[in-house]
C-alpha positions in Angstrom: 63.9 65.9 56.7 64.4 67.7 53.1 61.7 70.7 52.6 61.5 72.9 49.9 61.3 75.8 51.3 62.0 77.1 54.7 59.7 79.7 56.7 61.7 82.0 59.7 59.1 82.3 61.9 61.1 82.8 65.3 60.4 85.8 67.6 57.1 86.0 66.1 54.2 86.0 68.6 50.6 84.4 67.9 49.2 84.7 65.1 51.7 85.8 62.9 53.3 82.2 62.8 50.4 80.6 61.1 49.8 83.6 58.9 53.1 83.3 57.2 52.9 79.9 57.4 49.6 80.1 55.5 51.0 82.6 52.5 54.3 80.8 52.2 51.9 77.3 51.7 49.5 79.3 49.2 52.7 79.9 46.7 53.8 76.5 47.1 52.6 73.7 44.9 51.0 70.7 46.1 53.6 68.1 47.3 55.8 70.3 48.4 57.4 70.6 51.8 57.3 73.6 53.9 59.3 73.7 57.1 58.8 76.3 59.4 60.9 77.3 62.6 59.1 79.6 65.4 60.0 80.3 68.5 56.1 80.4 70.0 55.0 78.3 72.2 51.8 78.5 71.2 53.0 77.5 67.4 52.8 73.8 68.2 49.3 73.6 68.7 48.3 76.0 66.0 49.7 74.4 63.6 48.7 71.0 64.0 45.2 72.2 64.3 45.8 74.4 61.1 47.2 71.9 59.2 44.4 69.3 59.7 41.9 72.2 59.1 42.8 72.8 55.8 43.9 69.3 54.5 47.6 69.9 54.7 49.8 67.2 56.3 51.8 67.6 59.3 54.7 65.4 58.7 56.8 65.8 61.5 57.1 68.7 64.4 60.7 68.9 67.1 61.7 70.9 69.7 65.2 72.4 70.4 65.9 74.9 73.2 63.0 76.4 72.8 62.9 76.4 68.7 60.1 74.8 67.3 60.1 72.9 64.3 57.9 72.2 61.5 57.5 69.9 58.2 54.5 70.6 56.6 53.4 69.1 53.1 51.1 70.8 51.0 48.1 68.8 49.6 
């Protein structure tokens, strides 16, 4: 999937992968793609339930060895 801009989130624990995820989407403009890759476990939930939480659209999530992956669209 094409993004815009791409977010390196791995080795992070909770929360920092939804924090960054949540600056990177605040300089973004709506429309936009944000794809984030984290290494947390935890990360899959958050950002589902962050995403839906503030109107932002959780296009599509995959796993790979571990390596989480995330496009979100900004509304």
């Amino acid at each position: 999937m094409k993004s815009d801009k791409l977010l390196d989130a791995t080795g992070l624990a909770c929360p920092m992968p939804i924090v960054r995820t949540k600056k990177m989407m605040a300089e973004m403009d709506a429309g936009q793609i944000l794809e984030v890759h984290a290494t947390d476990k935890g990360s899959q939930g958050d950002i589902a339930a962050w995403s839906k939480s503030t109107g932002n659209e959780l296009l599509e999530s995959a796993e790979d060895n571990g390596l989480f992956k995330f496009w979100i669209k900004k509304s």
